[in-house]
N, C-alpha and C positions, 0 to 999 in steps of 0.2 A: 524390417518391421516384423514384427511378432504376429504368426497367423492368428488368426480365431476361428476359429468352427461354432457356426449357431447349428443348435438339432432340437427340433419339435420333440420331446419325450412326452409319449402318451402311455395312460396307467388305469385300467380299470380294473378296480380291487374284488374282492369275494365279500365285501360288506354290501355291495350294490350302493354306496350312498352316491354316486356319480363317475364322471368318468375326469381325470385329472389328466392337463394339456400344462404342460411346465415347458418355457421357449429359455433354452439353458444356451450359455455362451462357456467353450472349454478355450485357454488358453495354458502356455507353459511347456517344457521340453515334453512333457508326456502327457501333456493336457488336463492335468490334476488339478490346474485352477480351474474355477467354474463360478456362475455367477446364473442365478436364476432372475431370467432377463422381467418374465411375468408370467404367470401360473395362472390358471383358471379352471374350477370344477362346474363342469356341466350338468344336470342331472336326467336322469335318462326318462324319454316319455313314457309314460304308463302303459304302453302296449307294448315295447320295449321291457320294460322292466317286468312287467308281471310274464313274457315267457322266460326273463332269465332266470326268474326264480325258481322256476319249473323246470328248467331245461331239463335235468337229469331227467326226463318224463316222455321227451316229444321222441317221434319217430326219426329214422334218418332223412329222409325230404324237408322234412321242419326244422332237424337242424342244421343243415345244408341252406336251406332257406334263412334261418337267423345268422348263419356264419355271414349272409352277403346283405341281408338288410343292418347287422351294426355295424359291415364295413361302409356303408352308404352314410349311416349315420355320424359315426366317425369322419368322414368324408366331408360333409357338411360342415361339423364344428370344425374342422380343422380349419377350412375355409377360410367360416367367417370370422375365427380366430385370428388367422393371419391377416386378413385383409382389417380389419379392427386397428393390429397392429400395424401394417403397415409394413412388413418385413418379410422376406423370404429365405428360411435354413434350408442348409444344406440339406436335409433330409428331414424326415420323419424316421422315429424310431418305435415300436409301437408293442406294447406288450400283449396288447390284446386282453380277450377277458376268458380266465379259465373254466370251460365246462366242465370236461373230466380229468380230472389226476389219479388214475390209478395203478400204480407202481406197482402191482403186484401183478396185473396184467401187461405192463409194459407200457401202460397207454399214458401219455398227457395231450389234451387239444385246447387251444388258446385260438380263440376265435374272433373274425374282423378280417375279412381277406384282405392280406397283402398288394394283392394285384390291382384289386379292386380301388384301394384307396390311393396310389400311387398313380391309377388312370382318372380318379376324379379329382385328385391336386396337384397334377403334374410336377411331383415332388419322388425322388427314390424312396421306398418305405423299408426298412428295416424291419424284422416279426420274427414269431415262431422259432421264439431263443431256445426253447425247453426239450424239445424233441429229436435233438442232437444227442445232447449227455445222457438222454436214455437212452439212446441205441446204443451207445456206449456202455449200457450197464450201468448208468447212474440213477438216481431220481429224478433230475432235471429239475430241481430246488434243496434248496434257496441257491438263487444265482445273486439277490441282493448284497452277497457277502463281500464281492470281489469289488465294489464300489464302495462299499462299508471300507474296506483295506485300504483301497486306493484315494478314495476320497474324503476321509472321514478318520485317519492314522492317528490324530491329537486324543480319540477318543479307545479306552478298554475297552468299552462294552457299547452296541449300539442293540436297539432294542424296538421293533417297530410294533406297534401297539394298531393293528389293521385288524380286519376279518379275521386273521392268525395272527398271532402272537409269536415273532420268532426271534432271535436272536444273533448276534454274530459278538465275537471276544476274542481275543490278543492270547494265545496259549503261549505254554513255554518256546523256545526255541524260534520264536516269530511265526510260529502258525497260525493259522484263522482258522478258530474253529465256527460252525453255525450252523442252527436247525431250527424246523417248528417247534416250540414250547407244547401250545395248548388253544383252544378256543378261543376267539377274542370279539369282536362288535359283531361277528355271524350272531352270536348269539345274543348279545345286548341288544343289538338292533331289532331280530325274533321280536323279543318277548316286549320292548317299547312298541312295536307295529301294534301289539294288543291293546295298546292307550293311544291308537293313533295317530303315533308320532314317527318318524321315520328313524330318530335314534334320540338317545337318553340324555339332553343338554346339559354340559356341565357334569354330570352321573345325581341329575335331580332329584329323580326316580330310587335310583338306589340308595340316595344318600337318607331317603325315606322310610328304606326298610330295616329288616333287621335280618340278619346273617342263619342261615338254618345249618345249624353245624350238625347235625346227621347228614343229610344233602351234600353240605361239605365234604365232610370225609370221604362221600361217595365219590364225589366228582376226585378229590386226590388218588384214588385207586384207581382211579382207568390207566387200563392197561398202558395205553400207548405212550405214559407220562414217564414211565422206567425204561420205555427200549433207549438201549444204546445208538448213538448217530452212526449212520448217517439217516436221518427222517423229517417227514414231510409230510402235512397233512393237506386234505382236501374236504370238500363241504359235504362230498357222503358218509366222514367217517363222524362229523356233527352233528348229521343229521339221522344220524342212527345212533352214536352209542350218546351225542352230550343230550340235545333238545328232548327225546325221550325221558331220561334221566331227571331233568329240570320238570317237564311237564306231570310228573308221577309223584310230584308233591302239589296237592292242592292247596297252592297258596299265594297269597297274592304277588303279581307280577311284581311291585317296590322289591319282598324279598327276596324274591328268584333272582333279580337282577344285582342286589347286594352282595348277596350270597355267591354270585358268578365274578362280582367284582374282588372280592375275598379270594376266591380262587384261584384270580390271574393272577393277583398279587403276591401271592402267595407260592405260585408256579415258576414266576420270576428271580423269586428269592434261592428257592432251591437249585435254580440254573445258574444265576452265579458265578463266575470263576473262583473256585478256592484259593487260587495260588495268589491272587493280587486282595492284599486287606481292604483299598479302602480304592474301588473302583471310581470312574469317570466315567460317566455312564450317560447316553444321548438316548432322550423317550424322541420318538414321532409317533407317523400316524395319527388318523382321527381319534385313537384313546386317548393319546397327550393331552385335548381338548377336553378330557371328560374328567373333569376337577376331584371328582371323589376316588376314583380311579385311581389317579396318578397320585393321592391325598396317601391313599393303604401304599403303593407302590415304596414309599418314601416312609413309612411306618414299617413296612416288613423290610427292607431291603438296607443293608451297608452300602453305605456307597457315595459319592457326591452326583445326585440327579439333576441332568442338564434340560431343560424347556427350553426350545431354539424359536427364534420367529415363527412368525405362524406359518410366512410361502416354508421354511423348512419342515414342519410340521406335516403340513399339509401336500406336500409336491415332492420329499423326498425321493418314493419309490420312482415316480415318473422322472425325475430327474438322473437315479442310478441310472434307470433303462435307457436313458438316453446317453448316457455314459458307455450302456454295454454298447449298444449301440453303433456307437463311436468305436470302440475296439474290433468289431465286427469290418466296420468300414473302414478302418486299419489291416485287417487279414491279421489281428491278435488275436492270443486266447482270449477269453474273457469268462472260463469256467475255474471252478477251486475242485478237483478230483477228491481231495481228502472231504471236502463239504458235500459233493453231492453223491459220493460213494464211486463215478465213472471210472476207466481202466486208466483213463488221461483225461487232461485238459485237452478243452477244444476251442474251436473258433464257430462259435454258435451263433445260428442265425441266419435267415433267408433272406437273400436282396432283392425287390419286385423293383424294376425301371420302368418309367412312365410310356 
């Protein structure tokens, strides 16, 4: 009889919209069949969320201290996640949620102690994918690529439409190429929190406004949109060269958000694969949800654009992760060295046992 492996994949993104618990089932000679058993996003309580958004700020006590109250909190949903359901995986696989990424220092820290969660669900936890491939001299992202390959082969182009906007795509010769894009709901989310909402429904908001093509142009010249891969962004380099940028036109929030929606799409278009005419291309992430959004995406862009169910949609990345996961608890690679720039492929990933 055909094993199965169920794995808890947990995902909390740089949008802050919650924190995503996808309970994935892998079957198959190399376990590339998968089936998302049930997803569920939590959102994170207001004392909770308001130091994440600040983190870049607190001392090291405070963030040492947050490192062990989200792994508690985690801890919690995972819980009463499973006792809900009614089932128990093999593991938890757990991405954690990124404070700092700064490559240029050498640093990435993805926090939610491992230990911690693994002695309050007496469950093995999986974590802290990304600090391997930097010691190796890589970025330590995108790691999403190597499930994008593995799990996800019917599609050219995959495209996740999150807090970053990044990409992964079929080059010649069978390589997988993939890197960050450009900004994505870090900053749509921003600038809807000013109307009170915690993100733009449907691209409501935007679909309101109207486009500031000086603005525009600015945002197509940021540097970081030319460097050649391997690259990766994180929410200091947002919040310094885009949110400033957007904020320095006095104008109403509809067009800020238009006008950023024009930009991704736009950013998308130029990433592209040249070599395939007429791509196959998977949107996720919570942008896929945001109708005006994905409207321009399918206006700027060649290609046939695929909308998959919503758990795909919405549970993707947690679902990779639970995939890397799994490779990790195989003692496989589960990094792309040409993606994340590393000397080699590794086997990434720390095991905490209950």
């Amino acid at each position: 009889m055909e094993e199965k492996i169920i794995v808890l994949g947990l995902m909390s993104g740089s949008s802050l919209d919650g924190v995503d618990l996808a309970l994935c089932e892998f079957s198959g000679e190399q376990y590339t069949n998968w089936k998302i058993i049930k997803g569920q996003t939590i959102e994170y309580p207001d004392e909770l969320f308001n130091l994440l958004i600040d983190s870049q700020n607190i001392s090291a006590k405070e963030f040492v201290l947050l490192d062990t109250n989200i792994a508690n909190f985690f801890a919690q949903i995972i819980n009463e996640f499973l006792v809900s359901e009614n089932v128990k995986p093999h593991f938890i696989s757990s991405h954690g949620h990124t404070i700092f990424h700064d490559i240029a220092n050498k640093i990435t820290s993805q926090i939610g102690n491992g230990a911690a969660i693994a002695a309050q669900t007496n469950l093995p936890v999986v974590c802290d994918f990304r600090r391997n491939d930097v010691a190796l001299g890589g970025q330590g992202a995108p790691l999403v690529p190597a499930g994008d390959r593995d799990l996800f082969n019917e599609y050219d182009v995959c495209i996740n439409l999150g807090g970053i906007i990044n990409i992964t795509y079929k080059g010649e010769n069978n390589k997988t190429y993939a890197y960050d894009i450009c900004a994505g709901n870090q900053v749509l989310n921003y600038f809807s929190r000013k109307k009170d909402l915690d993100f733009d429904k449907e691209g409501q908001l935007a679909a309101n406004g109207l486009p500031i093509f000086e603005l525009l142009e600015k945002l197509n010249q940021l540097e970081f949109l030319d460097e050649a891969p391997p690259k990766s962004l994180d929410k200091f380099w947002i919040h310094e060269q885009v949110i400033p940028l957007l904020q320095s036109y006095n104008k109403p929030v509809e067009d800020i958000l238009c006008t950023a929606c024009h930009h991704i799409a736009l950013q998308i278009s130029k990433n592209l694969p040249k070599h395939i005419k007429n791509p196959n291309i998977l949107l996720s992430g919570g942008g896929a949800l945001n109708t005006y959004l994905v409207g321009l995406i399918k206006n700027y862009c060649k290609g046939n654009i695929n909308i998959p169910a919503d758990d795909l949609i919405n549970f993707k990345e947690a679902l990779i992760f639970a995939y890397l996961g799994l490779l990790r608890w195989q003692n496989k690679t589960n990094t792309i060295p040409e993606v994340t720039g590393a000397t080699r492929a590794s086997c990434s990933g720390a095991i905490y046992y209950p």
